[in-house]
N, C-alpha and C positions, 0 to 999 in steps of 0.2 A: 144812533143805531144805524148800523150800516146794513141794507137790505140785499140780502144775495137771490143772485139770477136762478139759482138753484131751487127756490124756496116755492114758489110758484108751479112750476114743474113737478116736484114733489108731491104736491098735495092733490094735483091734477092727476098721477098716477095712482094717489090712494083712494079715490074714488072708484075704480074701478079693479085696481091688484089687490089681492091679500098682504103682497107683503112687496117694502122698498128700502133697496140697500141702499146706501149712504158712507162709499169708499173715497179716498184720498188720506195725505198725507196726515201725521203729528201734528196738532196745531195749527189748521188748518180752520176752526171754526166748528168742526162734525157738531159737538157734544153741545155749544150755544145755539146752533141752529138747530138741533132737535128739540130743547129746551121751547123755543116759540113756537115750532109745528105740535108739540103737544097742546099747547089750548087753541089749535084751529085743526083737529082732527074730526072733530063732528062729535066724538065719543072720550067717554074717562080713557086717559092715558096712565103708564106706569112706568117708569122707567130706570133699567137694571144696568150697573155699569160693572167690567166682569173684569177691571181692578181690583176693583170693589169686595174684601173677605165677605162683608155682610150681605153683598148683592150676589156674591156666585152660592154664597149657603142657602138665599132661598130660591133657586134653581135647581139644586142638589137630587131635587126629584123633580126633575122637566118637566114632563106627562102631567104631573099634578097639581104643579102651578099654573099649567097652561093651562089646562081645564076649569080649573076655578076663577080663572078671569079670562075666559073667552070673548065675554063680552068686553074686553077693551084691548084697548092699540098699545103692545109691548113696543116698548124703546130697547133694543139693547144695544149696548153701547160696546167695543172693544170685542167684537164677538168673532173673530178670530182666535179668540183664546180656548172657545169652545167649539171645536169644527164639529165633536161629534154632536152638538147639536141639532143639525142640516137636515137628517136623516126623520129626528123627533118632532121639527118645524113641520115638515111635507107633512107628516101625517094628521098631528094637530089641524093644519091651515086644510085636506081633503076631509076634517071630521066638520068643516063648519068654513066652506068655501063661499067667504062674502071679504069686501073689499076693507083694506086698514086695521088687519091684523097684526102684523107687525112693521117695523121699522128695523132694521140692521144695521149699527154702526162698524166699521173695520178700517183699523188703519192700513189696508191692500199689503195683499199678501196671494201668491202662489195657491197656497192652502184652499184659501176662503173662496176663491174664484172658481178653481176646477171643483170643489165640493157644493159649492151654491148653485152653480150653474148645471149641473149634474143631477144634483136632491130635490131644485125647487124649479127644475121647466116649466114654465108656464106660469106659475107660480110667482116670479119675482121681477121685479124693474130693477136694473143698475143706474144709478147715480154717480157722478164723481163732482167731491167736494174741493175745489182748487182754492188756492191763496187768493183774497182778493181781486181782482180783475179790476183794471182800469175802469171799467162803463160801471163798475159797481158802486166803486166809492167817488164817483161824479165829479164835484168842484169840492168835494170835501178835503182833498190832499192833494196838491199840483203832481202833475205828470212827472214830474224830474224825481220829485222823492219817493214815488212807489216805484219806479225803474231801479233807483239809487239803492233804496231799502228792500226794495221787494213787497210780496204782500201777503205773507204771514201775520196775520192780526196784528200781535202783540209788538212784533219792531216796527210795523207800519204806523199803528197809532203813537205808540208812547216816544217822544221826542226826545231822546236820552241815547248820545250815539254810546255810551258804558254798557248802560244795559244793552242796548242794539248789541254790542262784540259779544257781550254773557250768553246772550239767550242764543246768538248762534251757535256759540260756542258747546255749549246742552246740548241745541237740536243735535247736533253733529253727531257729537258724542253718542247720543242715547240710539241714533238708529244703527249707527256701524258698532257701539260695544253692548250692547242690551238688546235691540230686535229682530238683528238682523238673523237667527237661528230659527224666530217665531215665526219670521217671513219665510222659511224652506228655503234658505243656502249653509250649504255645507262649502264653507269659506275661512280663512283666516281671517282675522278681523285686524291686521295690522295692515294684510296684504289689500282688502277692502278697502278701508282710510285712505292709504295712498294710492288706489285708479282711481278713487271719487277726484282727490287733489290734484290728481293729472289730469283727471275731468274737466276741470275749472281752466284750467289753460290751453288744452283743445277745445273749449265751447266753440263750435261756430266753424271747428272743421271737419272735411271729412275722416272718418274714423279710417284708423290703419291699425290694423288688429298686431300686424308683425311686431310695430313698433313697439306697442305697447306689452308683447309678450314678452320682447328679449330686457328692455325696462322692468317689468316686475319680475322677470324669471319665471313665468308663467304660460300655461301651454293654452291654445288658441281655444280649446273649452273651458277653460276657469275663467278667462274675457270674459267669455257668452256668459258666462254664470254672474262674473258681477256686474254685464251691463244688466243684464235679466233682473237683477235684484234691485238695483236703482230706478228701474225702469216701475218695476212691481210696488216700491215704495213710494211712486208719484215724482222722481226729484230729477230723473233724466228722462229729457225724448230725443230717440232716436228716428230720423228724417228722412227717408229713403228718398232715391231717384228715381224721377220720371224715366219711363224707359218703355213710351210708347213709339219715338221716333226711331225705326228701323234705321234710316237711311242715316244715321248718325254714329261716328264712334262714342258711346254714351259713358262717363263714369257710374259705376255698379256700385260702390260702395257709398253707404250712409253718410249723411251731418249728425253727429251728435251736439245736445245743447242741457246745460243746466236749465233746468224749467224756470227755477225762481230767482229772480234773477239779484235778489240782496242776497241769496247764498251762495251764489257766484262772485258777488264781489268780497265778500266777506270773506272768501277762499282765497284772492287774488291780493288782500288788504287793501284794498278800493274802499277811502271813509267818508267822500267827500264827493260832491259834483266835480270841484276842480282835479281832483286825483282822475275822477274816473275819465273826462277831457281829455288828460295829459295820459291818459295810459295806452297800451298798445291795443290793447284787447277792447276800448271804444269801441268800432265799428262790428264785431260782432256781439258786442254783449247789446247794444241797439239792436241788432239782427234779431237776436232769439228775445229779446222781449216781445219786441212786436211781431213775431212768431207766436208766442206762446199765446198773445190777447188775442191773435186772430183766431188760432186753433181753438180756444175754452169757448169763444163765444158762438159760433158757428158748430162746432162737433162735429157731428156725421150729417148734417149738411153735404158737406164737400167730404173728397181725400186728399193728404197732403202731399204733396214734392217738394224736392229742387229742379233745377235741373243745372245739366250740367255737361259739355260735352268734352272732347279729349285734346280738342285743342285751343279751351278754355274760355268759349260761350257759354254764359250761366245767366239762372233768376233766380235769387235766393228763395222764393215761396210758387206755389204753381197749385193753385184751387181746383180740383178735377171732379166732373161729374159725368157718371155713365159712362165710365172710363174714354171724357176728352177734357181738354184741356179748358177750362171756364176763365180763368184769370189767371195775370202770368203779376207778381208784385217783387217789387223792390225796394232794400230798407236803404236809406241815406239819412246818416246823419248828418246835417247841413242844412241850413234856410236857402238855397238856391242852389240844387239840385240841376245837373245838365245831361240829356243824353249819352249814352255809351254806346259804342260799336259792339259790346257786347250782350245789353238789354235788347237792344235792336232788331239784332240776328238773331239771339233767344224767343222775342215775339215772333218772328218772323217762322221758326221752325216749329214754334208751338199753335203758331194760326190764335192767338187768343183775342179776341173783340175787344176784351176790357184788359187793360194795364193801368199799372198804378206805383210809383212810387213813395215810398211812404217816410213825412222827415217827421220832427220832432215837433213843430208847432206851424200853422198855418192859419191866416184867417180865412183864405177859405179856398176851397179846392179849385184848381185852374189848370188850362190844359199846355201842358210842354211842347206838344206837335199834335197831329191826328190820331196819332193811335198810343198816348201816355197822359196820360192825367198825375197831380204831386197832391198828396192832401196829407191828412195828420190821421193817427189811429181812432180818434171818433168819428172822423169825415169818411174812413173807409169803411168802417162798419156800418154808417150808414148810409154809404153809394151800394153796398153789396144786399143789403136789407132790401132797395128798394129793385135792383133791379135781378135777384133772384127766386 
């Protein structure tokens, strides 16, 4: 049993909220991690999944149900299928304000955000449930194959690269021709499929909205709609630019990244460690992995960057707090990792104390010059632990 970082956190906000959401992607774990926070709530749990014909019939009268077990902690699960719920929760949760009344499962959605966040002020804690995280599943799976596979439960654990292509091939499927409606885009769903697909092969550059409009034949707000949608569905982040340095010509536009990064490769037909080596997209599919473990594991901790200037000084990740610059990092795939005139001068304009490049394995972190240190992604999460 693989223990998530989430899990903890969770139980810690139901001490004290009536109610804690529990959003991210398909498959991502939601519905088994609610399964174990139910015998450590403190109180009987019950739990409604609004797939489920038999679990939305006895909901059918909200008010009713909810009153007759007030005294315990609702699970519901999928609960974007019922928005107007939102409205019946608040009032329920203001007739008998005490903490670990409900849990809300959603696979993220548009909807569910602007109406929870609306209905239940004060009222609810957000969560977001991500695919596996490297610090989570420890020495259980070596580093190469949750980057390779990703860390979607189910292709992370089961060692079968058939079923691995099947079950991407589902996920795919089911949120661009089945949910993506539920999620609030009024889209094509052919024309969806293929930005995701184009997505997969700009991961890790900056987004260029032109390109990509005169390519799908699409005007610059159906972009925004279908980055909006992926973005809402957990499965892309979009990277803005640092663009505290005045005295810099700064690039303005975003890095976009496939979040997880076995459905990145699975887009690119990457089956293999040796494929992914030999392929072009290496260097930044490394990028946005180790993007994405730093981003889940810190949160709102920091805010994130690049940066990036116009005449082509960059640092792929830039940790900022109290809007300055805290740490400037860099991904290198390589065991000996060497200085750039362009890290360089990137630290040098961000002023950051702490730099870091970050490779794929290390025994243990060491320092490049005075102002760069090279470790691995559990060496930097825990130099940043300690000294923030």
């Amino acid at each position: 049993m693989i223990t998530r970082k989430l899990e903890h956190q969770i139980l810690k906000s139901l001490e004290y909220f009536p109610s804690v959401a529990i959003l991210g992607p398909r498959q991502s774990g939601k519905t088994t991690l609610a399964k174990i926070l139910m015998s450590k709530v403190g109180k009987e749990a019950i739990y409604l999944d609004l797939e489920n014909p038999e679990d939305q019939s006895m909901i059918s009268e909200p008010l009713l149900f909810f009153r007759a077990n007030m005294d315990k902690c609702i699970f519901i699960d999928e609960i974007q299928r019922k928005p107007e719920l939102f409205p019946i929760l608040r009032s329920i949760i203001d007739e008998k304000r005490e903490p670990a009344r409900f849990v809300l499962l959603g696979s993220a959605s548009h909807d569910l955000l602007f109406l929870s966040s609306e209905t239940l002020t004060g009222r609810i804690v957000f969560t977001e449930l991500t695919p596996f995280l490297l610090s989570e599943i420890n020495a259980q799976i070596p580093m190469n194959d949750h980057w390779l596979y990703g860390g979607f439960p189910q292709p992370c654990l089961i060692n079968d690269n058939i079923f691995r292509a099947e079950w991407f091939k589902s996920f795919f499927l089911t949120y661009v021709e089945r949910d993506f409606r539920m999620l609030g885009l009024n889209a094509n769903t052919d024309g969806l499929s293929r930005f995701f697909r184009m997505m997969a092969f700009e991961n890790g550059n900056i987004l260029n909205k032109s390109n990509l409009s005169k390519s799908l034949e699409r005007n610059f707000s159906q972009i925004d709609d279908f980055i909006n949608y992926f973005q809402q569905a957990f499965l892309l982040k979009v990277l803005p630019s640092w663009s505290g340095n005045l005295k810099k010509r700064l690039t303005k536009s975003p890095k976009i990244y496939l979040r997880d990064s076995g459905l990145l490769h699975y887009l690119l037909n990457i089956k293999s460690l040796n494929d992914l080596i030999s392929h072009p997209a290496l260097g930044n599919s490394w990028e946005g992995y180790v993007i994405e473990q730093i981003i889940r594991e810190f949160d709102d901790e920091f805010e994130y960057y690049f940066y990036r200037t116009q005449d082509g000084t960059e640092c792929d990740l830039v940790l900022v707090r109290s809007n300055m610059p805290f740490c400037a990092v860099e991904m290198k795939f390589t065991s000996s990792p060497s200085r750039t005139k362009s890290l360089t001068t990137a630290i040098a304009d961000l002023e950051t104390k702490y730099n870091y490049i970050v490779v794929p394995q290390i025994k243990q972190p060491y320092q490049l010059d005075e102002k760069i240190w090279v470790t691995d992604i559990p060496g930097f999460i825990e130099i940043i632990r300690k000294i923030s």
